[in-house]
C-alpha positions as CSV (number, residue, x, y, z in Angstrom):
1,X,-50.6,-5.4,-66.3
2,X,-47.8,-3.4,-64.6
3,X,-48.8,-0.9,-62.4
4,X,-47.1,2.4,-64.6
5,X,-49.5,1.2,-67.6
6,X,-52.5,1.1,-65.2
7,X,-52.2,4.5,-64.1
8,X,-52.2,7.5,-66.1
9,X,-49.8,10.3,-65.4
10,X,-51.3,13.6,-65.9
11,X,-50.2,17.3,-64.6
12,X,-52.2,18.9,-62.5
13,X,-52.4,22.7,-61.5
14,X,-52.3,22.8,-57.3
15,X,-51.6,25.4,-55.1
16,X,-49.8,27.3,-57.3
17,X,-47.8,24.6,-58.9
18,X,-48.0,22.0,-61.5
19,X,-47.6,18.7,-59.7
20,X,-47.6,15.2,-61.3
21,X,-50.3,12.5,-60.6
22,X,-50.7,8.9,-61.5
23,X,-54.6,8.1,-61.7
24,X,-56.2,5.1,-62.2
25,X,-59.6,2.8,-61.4
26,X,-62.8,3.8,-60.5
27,X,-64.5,3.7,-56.8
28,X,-63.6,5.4,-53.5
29,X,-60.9,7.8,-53.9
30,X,-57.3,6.5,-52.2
31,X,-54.8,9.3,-51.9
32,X,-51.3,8.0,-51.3
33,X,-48.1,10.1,-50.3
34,X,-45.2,9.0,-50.6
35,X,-41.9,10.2,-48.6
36,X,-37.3,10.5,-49.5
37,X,-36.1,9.1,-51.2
38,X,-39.3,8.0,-53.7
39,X,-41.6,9.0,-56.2
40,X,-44.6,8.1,-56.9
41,X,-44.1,4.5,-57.6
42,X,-42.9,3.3,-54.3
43,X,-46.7,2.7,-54.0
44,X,-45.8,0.0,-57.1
45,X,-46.3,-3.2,-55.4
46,X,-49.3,-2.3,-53.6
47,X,-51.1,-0.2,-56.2
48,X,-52.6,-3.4,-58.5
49,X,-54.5,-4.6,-55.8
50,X,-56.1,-1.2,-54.8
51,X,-57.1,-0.7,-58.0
52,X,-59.6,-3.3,-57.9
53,X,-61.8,-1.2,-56.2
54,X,-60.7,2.2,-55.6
55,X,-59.7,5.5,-57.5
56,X,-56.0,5.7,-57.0
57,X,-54.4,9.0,-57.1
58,X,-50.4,8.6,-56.6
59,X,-49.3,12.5,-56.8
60,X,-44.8,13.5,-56.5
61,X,-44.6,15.8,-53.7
62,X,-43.8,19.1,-54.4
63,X,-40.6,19.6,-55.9
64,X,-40.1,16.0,-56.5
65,X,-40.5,13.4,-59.2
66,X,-41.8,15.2,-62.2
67,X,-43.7,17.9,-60.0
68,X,-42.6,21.2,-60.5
69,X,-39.2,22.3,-58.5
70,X,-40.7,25.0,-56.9
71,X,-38.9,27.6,-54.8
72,X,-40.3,27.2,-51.9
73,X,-43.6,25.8,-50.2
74,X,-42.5,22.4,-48.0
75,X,-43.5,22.9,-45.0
76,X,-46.5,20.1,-43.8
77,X,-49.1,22.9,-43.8
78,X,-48.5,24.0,-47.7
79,X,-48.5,20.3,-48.6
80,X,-51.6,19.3,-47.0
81,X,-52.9,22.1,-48.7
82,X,-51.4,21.1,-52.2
83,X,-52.9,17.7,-51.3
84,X,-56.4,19.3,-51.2
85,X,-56.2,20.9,-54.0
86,X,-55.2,18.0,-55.8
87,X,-58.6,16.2,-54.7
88,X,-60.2,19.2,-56.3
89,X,-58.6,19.0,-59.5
90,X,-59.6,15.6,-59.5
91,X,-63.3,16.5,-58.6
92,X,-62.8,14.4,-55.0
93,X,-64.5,15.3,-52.2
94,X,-63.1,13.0,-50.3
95,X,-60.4,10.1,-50.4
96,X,-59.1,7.8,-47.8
97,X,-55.4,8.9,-47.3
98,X,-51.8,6.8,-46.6
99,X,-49.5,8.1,-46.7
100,X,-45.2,7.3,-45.3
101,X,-42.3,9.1,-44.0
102,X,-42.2,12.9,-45.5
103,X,-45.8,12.4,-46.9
104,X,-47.3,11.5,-43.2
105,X,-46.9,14.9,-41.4
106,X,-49.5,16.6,-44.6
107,X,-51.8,13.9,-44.3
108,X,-51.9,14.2,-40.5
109,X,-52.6,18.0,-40.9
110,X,-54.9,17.2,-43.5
111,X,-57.1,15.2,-41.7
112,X,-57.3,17.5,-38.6
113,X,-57.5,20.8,-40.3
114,X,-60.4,19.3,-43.3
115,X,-61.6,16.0,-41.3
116,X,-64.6,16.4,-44.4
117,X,-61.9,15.7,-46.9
118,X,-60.6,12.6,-45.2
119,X,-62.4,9.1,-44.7
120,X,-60.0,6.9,-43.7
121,X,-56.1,7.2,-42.4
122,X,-53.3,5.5,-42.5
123,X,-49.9,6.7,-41.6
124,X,-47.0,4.7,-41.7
125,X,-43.1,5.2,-40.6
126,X,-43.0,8.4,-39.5
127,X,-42.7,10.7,-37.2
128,X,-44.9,13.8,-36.1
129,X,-42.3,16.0,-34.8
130,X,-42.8,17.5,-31.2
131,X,-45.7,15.2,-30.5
132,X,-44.9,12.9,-27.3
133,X,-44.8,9.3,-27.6
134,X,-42.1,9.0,-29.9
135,X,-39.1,10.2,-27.0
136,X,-37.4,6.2,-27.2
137,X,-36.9,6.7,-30.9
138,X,-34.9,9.7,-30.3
139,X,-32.9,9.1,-27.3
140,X,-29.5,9.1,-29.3
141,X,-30.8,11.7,-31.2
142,X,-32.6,12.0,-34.5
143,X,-31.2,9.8,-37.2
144,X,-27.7,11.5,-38.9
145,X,-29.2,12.6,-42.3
146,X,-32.1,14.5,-40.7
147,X,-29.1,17.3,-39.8
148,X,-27.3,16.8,-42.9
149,X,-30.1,17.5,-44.9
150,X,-31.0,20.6,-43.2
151,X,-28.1,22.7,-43.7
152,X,-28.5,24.8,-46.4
153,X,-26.5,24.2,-49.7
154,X,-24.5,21.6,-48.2
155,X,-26.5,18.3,-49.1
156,X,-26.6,19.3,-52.4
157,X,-22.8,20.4,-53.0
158,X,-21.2,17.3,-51.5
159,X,-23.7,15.1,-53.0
160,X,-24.1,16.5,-56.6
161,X,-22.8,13.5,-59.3
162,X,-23.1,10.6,-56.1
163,X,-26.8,10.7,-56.4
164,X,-26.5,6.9,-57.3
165,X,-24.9,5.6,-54.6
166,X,-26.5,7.6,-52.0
167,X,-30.4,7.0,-53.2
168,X,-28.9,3.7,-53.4
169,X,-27.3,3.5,-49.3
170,X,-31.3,4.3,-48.6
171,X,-33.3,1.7,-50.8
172,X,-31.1,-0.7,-49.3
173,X,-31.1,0.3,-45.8
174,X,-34.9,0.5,-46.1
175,X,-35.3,-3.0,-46.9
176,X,-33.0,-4.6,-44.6
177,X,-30.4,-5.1,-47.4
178,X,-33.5,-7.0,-50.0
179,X,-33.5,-3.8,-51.9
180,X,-36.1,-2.4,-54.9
181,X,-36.9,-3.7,-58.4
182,X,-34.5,-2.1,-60.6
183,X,-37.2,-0.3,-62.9
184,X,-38.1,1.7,-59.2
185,X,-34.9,1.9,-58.2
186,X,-33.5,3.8,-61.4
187,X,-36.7,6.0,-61.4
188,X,-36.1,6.9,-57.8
189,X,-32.1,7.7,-58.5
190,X,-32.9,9.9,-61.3
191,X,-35.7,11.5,-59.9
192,X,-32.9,12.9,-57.3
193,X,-29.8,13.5,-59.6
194,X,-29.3,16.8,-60.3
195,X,-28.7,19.8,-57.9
196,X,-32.3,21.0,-58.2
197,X,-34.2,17.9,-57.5
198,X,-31.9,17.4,-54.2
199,X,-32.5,21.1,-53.4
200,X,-36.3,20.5,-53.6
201,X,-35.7,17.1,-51.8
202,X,-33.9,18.6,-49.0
203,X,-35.8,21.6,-48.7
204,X,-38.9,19.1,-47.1
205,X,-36.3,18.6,-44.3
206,X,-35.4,22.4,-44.2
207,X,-39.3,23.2,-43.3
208,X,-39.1,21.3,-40.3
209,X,-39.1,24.0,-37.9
210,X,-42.3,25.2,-39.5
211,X,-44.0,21.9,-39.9
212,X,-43.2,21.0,-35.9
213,X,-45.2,24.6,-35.2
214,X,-47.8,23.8,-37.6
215,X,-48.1,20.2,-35.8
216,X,-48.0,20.8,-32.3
217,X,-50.9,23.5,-33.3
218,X,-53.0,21.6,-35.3
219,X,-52.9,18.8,-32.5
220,X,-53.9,21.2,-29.7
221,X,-56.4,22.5,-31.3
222,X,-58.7,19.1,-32.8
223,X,-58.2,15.8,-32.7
224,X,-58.9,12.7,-35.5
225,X,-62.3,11.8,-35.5
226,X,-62.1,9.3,-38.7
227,X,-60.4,5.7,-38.9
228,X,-56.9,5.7,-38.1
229,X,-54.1,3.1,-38.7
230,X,-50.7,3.8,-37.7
231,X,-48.2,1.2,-39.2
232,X,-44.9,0.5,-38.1
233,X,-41.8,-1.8,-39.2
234,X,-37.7,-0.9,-38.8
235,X,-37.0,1.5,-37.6
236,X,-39.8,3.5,-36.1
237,X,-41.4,1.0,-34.6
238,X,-44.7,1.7,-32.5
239,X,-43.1,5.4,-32.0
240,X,-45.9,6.9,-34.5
241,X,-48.5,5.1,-33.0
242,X,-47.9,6.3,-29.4
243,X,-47.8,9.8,-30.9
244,X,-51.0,9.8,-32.6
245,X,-52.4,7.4,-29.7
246,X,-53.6,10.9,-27.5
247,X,-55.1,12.4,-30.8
248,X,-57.4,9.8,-32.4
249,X,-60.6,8.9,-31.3
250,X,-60.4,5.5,-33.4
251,X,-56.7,3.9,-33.7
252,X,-55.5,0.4,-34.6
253,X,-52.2,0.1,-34.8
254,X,-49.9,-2.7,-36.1
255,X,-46.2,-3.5,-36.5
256,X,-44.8,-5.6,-39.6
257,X,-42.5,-7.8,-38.4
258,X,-38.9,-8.1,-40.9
259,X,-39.8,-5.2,-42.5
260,X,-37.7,-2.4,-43.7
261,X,-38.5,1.3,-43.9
262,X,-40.1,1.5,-47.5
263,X,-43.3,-1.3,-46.4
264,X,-44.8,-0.5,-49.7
265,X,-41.6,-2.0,-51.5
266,X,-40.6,-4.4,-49.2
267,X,-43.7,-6.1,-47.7
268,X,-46.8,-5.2,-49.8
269,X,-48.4,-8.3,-49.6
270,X,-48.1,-7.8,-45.9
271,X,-49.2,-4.2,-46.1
272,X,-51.9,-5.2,-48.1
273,X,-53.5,-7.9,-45.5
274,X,-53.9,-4.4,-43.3
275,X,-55.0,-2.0,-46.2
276,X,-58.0,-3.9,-47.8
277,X,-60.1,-4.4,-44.9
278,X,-59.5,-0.9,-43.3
279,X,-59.4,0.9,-46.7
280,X,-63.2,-1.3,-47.5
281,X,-64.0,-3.4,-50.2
282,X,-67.4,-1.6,-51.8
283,X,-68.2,-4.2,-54.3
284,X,-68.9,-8.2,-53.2
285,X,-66.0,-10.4,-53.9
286,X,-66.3,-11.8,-57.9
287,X,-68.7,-9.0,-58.7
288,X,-66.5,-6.8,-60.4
289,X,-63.1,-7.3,-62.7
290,X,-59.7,-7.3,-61.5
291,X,-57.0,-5.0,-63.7
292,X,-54.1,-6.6,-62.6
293,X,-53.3,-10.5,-61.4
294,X,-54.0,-10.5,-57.2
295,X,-51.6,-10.1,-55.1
296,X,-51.5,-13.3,-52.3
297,X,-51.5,-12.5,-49.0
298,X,-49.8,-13.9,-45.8
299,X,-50.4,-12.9,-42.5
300,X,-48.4,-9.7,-40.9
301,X,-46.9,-10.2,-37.5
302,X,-46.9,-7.8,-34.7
303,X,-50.2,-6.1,-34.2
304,X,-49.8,-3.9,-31.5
């Protein structure tokens, strides 16, 4: 069973938008974020597996995938709150949350600003913006698109009809060259292809300013109480980690060793290993049925 036909896509009303969730399963509520340039599905790989004993709710960000294009809204603070709402919609009180790259600074706020709404956390390669810990990562400066992106109209004019080939530099780039199933890598490319979608898709970087703010805030004022994981691979590294390191009560961090940016794509089985038993197994092993063939594991390398 492929993981599209396991989950259902359904539209649901959030924060003053219509956003686009993939549900699917029964059992403890998992919430997973994705970041740019993805949808949904770059949770594809690892989302069999999960359903075995979870609810999985796989929402597009704002303004991405077959969410609304809304005009505004994308700072970290309006998409934890969309997040939220979500769970609502869905009648969750609670989920665990992981979430990667855009999707981690939400998450991050989520969990300190409604600690009752998160069980478990796991962020993975990302950033959180002014927070110390991550200074080596930026010593030559941020990473060139971050400033490309931000200006305003100018991503999308030069870019506009090479959608292909620049969704493309990043799938590749994010698995060390091994790239993405062709099935995700031609949602993903037309999921961005149009000058809307990269407005939306640009406008996440454009909030920045507003998202470091709400960030260095939120940390100052609360700290995570819940189960934290903080994954790394190429090329953040163990920055994350030594950012959230000052803020969370109870951290384990871990490093997957030959592993591009998109983990979920290019080492589930190895991201898996780390998500089961953090994420919890509520039923006994052979007690209850599995949707989808198992995925095999093999150890990950690099626990920090």
């Amino acid at each position: 069973m492929s993981p599209v036909s396991a989950l259902s896509p359904r539209r649901v009303a959030a924060n003053g938008i219509e956003i686009n969730v993939a549900v699917g399963g029964s059992g403890p509520a998992v919430l997973l974020l994705h970041g740019f340039p993805h949808t949904w599905r770059v949770w594809s790989r690892v989302v069999p597996d999960l359903l075995r004993d979870h609810r999985v709710i796989a929402p597009d960000l704002r303004g991405l995938g077959d969410s609304d294009r809304a005009p505004g809204g994308y700072d970290a603070a309006n998409l934890a709150a969309d997040a939220e709402r979500i769970l609502d919609a869905l009648g969750e009180a609670s989920a665990a949350v992981v979430a990667i790259d855009a999707g981690v600074p939400p998450a991050f706020l989520l969990a300190l600003r409604r600690p009752d709404r998160v069980r478990r956390l796991v962020l993975m390669e990302a950033t959180l913006g002014p927070l110390p810990g991550a200074e080596d990562f930026f010593a030559d400066g941020p990473p060139w698109w971050f400033g490309f992106h931000r200006v305003p109209d100018l991503a999308e004019t030069v870019l506009a009809g090479n959608e292909a080939d620049y969704i493309g530099w990043f799938l590749q780039t994010g698995t060390r060259g091994r790239g993405v199933p062709r099935d995700v890598h031609d949602d993903f490319v037309r999921a961005y292809t149009g000058r809307d979608s990269l407005r939306c898709a640009f406008s996440h970087y454009r909030a920045a300013p507003d998202s470091a703010r709400q960030l260095r805030e939120a940390a100052a004022a609360s700290r995570l109480a819940m189960p934290v994981m903080a994954i790394g691979a190429h090329p953040v590294g163990d920055a994350l980690e030594r950012q959230l390191r000052p803020v969370a009560d109870d951290l384990t961090g871990h490093l997957i060793e030959d592993c591009g940016h998109i983990i979920p794509l290019d080492r589930p089985e190895e991201l898996l290993a780390l998500l089961t038993p953090f994420l919890g197994a509520p039923h006994p092993v052979g007690t209850h049925p599995a949707p989808c063939p198992p995925t095999p594991y093999t150890s990950v390398g690099g626990r920090l």
